[in-house]
N, C-alpha and C positions, 0 to 999 in steps of 0.2 A: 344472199338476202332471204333466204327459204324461210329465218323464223322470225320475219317483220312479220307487225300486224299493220304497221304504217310507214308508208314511205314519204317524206317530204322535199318535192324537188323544186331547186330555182336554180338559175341561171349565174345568180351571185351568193354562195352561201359562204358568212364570216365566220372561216374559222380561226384556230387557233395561229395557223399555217398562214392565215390570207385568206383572201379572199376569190371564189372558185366557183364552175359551175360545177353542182354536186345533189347525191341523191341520201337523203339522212333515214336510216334503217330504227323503226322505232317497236319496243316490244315492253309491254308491260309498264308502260310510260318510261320508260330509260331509254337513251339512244344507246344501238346496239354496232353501229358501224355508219361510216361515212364515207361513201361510195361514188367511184365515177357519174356525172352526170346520167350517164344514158345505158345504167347498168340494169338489168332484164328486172322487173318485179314478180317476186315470185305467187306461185296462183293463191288467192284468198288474202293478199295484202290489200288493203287501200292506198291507194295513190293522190296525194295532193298536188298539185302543180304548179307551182308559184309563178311560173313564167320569169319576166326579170324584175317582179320584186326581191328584193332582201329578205332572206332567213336570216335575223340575227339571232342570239342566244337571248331570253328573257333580262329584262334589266332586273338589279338585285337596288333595293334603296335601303338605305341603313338609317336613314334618318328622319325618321317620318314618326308624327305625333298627329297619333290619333282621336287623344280625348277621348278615350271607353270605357269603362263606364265615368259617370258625373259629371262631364260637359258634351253628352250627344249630342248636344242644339249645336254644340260647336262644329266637329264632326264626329263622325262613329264607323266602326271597323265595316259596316254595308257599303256607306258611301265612300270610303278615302278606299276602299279593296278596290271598291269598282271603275272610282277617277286611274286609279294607278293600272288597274288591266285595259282600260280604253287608253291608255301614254304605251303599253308595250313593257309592262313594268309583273313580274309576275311571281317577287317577292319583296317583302317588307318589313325591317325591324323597326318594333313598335318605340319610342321614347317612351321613359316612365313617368315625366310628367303631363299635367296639363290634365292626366284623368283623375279623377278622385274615387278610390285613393291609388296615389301613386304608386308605381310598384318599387315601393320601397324594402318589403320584407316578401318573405313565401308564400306569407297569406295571401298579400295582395296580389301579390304573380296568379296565384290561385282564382281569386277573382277575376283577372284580365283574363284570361284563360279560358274560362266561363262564358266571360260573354262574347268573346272571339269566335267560338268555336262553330257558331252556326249561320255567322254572320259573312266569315273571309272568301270572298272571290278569289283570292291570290294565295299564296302559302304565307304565316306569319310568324315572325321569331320578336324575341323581345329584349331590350335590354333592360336592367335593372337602376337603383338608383343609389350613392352615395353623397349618405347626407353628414351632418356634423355628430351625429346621435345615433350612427344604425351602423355601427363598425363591425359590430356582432350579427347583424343580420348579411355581412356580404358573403362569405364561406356559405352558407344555405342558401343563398340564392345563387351563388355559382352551382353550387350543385345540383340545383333546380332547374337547373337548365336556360340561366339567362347565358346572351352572349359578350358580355360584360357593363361595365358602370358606368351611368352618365353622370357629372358631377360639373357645379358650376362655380367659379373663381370669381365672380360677381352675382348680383342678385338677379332671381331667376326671371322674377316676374309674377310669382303667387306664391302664396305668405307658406303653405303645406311645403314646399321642397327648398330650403334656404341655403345655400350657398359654404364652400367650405374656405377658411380661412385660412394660412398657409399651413398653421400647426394642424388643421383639419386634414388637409392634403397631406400631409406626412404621415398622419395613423392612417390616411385610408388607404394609400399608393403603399406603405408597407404593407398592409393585408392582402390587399388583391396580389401583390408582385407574388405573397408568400405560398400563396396557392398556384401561380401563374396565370392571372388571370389579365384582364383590358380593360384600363380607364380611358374614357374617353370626356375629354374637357371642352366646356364654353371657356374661351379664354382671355378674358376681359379686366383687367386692375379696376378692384374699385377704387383705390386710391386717384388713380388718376380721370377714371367717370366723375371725379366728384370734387377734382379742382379742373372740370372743365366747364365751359361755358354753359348754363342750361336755362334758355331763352322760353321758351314753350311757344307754340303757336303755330302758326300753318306754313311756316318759310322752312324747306327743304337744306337749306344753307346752315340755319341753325341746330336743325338736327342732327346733322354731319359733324359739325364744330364739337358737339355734345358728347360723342363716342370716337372721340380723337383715334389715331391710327395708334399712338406709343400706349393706349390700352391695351392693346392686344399683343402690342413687341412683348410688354413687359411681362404679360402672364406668362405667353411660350415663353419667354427666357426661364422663368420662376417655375415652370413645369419640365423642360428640359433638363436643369438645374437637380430638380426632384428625382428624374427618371435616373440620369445617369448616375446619382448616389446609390438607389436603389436597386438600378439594374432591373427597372420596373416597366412595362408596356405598354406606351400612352398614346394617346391618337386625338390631337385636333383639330375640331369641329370648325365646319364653317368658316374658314380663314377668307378675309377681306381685307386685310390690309398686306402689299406687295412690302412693305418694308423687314416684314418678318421672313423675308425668303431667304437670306441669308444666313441667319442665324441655324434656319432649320437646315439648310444644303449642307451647312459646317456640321452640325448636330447628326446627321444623317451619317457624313463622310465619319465620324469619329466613331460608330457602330451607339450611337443611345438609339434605341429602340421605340422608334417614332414613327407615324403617318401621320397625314394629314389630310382634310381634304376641302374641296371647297362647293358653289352651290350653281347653277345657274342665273339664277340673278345675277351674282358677280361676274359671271363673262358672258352678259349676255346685256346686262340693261347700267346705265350708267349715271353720274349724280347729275351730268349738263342735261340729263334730259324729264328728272323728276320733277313734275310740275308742283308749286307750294300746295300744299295743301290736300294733296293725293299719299293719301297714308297708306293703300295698298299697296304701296312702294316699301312700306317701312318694314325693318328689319333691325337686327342685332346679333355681331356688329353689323353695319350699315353697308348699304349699294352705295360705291365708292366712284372716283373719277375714271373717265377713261385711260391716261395712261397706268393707274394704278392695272385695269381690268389690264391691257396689254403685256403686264408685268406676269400676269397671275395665269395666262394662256402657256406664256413663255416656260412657267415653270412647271403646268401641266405638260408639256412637253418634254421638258428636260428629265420628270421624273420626282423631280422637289417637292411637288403636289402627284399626290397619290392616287384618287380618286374624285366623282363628283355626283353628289347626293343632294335630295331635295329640299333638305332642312320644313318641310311640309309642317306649316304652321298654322292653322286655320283660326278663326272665330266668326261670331254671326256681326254681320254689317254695323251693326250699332256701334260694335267696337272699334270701328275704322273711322275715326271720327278726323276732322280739318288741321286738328291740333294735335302733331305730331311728338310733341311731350307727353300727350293721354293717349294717345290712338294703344291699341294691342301692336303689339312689333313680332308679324309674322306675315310670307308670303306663301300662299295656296299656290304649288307645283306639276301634283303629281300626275296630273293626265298630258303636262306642257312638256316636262324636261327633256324628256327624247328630242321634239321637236326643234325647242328653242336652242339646245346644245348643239343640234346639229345643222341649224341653220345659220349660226355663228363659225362653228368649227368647218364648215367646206368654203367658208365666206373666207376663212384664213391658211385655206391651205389643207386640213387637216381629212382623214379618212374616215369611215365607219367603223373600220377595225379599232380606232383611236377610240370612237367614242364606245364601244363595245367595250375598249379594256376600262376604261375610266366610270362607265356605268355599269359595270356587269363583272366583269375578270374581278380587278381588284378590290371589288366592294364583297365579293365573296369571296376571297379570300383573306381581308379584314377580320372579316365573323367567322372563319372557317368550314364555311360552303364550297368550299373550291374541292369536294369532292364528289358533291351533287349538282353546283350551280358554275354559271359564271362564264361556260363554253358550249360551243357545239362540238361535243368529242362524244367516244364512244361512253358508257358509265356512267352520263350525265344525265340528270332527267332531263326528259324532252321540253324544255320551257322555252319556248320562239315568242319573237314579234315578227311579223311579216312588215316589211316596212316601205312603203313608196317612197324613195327619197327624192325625188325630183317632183312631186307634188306639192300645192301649196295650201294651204286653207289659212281663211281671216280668224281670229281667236272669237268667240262670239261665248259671251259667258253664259249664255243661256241653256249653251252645249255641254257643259263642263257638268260632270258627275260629283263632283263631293259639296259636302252640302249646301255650304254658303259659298253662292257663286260671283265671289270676288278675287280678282286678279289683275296683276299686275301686266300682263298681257292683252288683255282688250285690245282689240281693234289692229294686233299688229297681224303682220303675215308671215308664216313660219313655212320650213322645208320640212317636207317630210310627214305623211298621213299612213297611220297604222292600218292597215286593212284587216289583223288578225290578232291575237295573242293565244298564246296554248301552253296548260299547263301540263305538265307530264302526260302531254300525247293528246290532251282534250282542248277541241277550242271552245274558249272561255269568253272570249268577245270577238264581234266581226261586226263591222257596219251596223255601232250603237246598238248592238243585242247583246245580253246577256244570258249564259247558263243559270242554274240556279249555283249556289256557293258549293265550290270545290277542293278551296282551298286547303291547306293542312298548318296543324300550330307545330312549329321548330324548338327544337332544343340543343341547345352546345352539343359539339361531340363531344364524347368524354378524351 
């Protein structure tokens, strides 16, 4: 340990191996080794001592919409960096919508970029966006460094980023496949959103009926379908409906080139318990029943579901309106997720190391961070949460860092309170303080 500048020790550190008491050797913000417990510190390192908190490896969230620039009222990369480094979270790929303007071509990557750059708590990467009209702008923004395309199989929800049709999907999944690159899909029929029932009004029941479950069979089959023609690289988004799990298990097993992944909400909050007219519930596709959620744990475990990201959707209160046909359909996550995942997952059995691979391992290596992120190994940068997991705290929105402090979690009580986050060797938050912004803007490896 002679060339640490930092040692980090607890009693429980997750590594790749399991979970261990361990002493993590840190130099130049990279972890340099990962050491017995009670291995000497050599003179002029600093020593943190975690006692028997959790060292985990920083969570990596791939799904997160920041709205920066052109909807800052909504949120902006100050406040969604900071909700996400007070959750334990200590990177983040931006979505291309929801800002204006979207990062649809280079310019606009350019722009986002811009106003990132002085504002991130956290490290930030970005994805790009494929629309029905910017075929030609995908090859330049892969080479720009996004970590691939977000593209929607239904309407998006604002008029600037419209949705791609199936012939749409077929020029675009040939471009990116042809570079090797990663589409990643909402995957919703509009065919069938729009021979279902659409009631409008504050009853939770009707909103569910609205965004029926075989909307979402029917696109993964119809993207599936696409990949394996093309032998193309797709991955989707936010799955909420268990009936698709088969198809993707079968899909998987035959080598198409698939992930998936899903949100906390969906294993975590349920449709018996959405009250009418509580739109900080609302979402697309929708918080489902509970045995669907039982279905969707099962297959986080089995592997069928890949990972689990925050689909982090914000807007300002006005937009949350009773009437769950107009309300905005987005839940605010990212300072919750660690918590609320993990207060579900020990409730069923499950480990930290579980929810480390599900929030951290495999989410970096989606975007191909799994050479910087994603573990506590040696070569990694130093990015921890320190985690109390047997703490509990009541959700109190008042607490909550990103801007509009609306959430579908009020009032509940979750496992598990961050006592730290550190980004490559710096902590960055501890007990509701903040550094100034540390963060760094990511780019695909080539």
């Amino acid at each position: 340990m002679s060339d640490a500048e930092l040692v980090m020790r607890s009693t429980r550190v997750v590594t790749p191996e399991g979970t261990r008491a361990a002493s993590v050797a840190v130099r130049a913000g990279r972890i340099t080794a990962v050491l017995p417990y009670d291995a000497p510190v050599a003179e002029g390192a600093r020593l943190e001592d975690f006692g028997d908190d959790v060292l985990l490896p920083g969570l990596v969230d791939t799904h997160v919409h920041v709205n920066d620039p052109g909807r800052t009222h909504w949120e902006g990369f100050w406040t969604a960096t900071r909700a996400a480094a007070a959750g334990g979270i200590t990177t983040l790929v931006d979505m291309p919508l929801n800002s204006l303007p979207p990062t649809t071509t280079v310019e606009h990557l350019r722009t986002k970029r811009e106003v990132a750059a002085d504002k991130a708590h956290i490290d930030v990467g970005f994805w790009g966006g494929a629309l029905p009209d910017n075929v030609k702008d995908l090859r330049p923004l892969h080479d720009a460094g996004v970590f691939g395309f977000k593209a929607f199989l239904s309407p998006s929800g604002v008029d600037e980023f419209p949705h791609l049709g199936q012939e749409d999907l077929t020029r675009s999944l040939a471009e990116i496949a042809g570079f090797g690159g990663l589409l990643i899909v909402h995957a919703e029929d509009p065919r069938h959103l729009d021979a279902a029932p659409q009631q409008g009004g504050p009853k939770y029941a009707d909103f569910l009926a609205s965004r029926p479950r075989d909307a979402e069979d029917t696109a993964i089959a119809q993207l599936i379908a696409q990949a394996k023609r093309l032998h193309a690289r797709v991955h989707v988004l936010h799955l909420s409906s268990a009936d698709a799990l088969p198809l993707i298990a079968a899909a998987k097993a035959e080598g198409v080139r698939l992930t998936v992944e899903t949100c906390p909400h969906y294993l975590t909050l349920t449709a018996e318990e959405v009250p009418d007219g509580a739109s900080e519930f609302k979402c697309c596709p929708p918080i489902r029943e509970a045995a669907n959620q039982d279905l969707l744990w099962q297959a986080l475990a089995d592997g069928t579901v890949d990972c689990v990201v925050t689909d982090h959707s914000p807007s300002t209160a006005d937009l949350k309106t009773d009437d769950f046909a107009t309300a905005w359909g987005g839940i605010s996550g990212l300072q919750l997720s660690l918590a609320a995942v993990w207060t579900e997952a020990r409730r069923r059995g499950h480990g930290l190391e579980d929810v480390a691979r599900w929030m951290s391992t495999r989410t970096a290596e989606l975007v191909g961070l799994d050479d910087r992120k994603g573990a506590i190994a040696p070569g990694r940068d130093a990015d921890f949460a320190v985690l109390a997991p047997d703490e509990t705290f009541t959700v109190d929105p008042a607490a909550l860092q990103h801007r509009n402090r609306v959430t579908a979690y009020a009032g509940r009580t979750l496992y598990g309170v961050v006592r730290s986050t550190w980004l490559r060797g710096v902590r960055i938050h501890a007990d509701g303080e903040f550094t100034a912004p540390k963060g760094e803007l990511l780019t695909r490896t080539p």
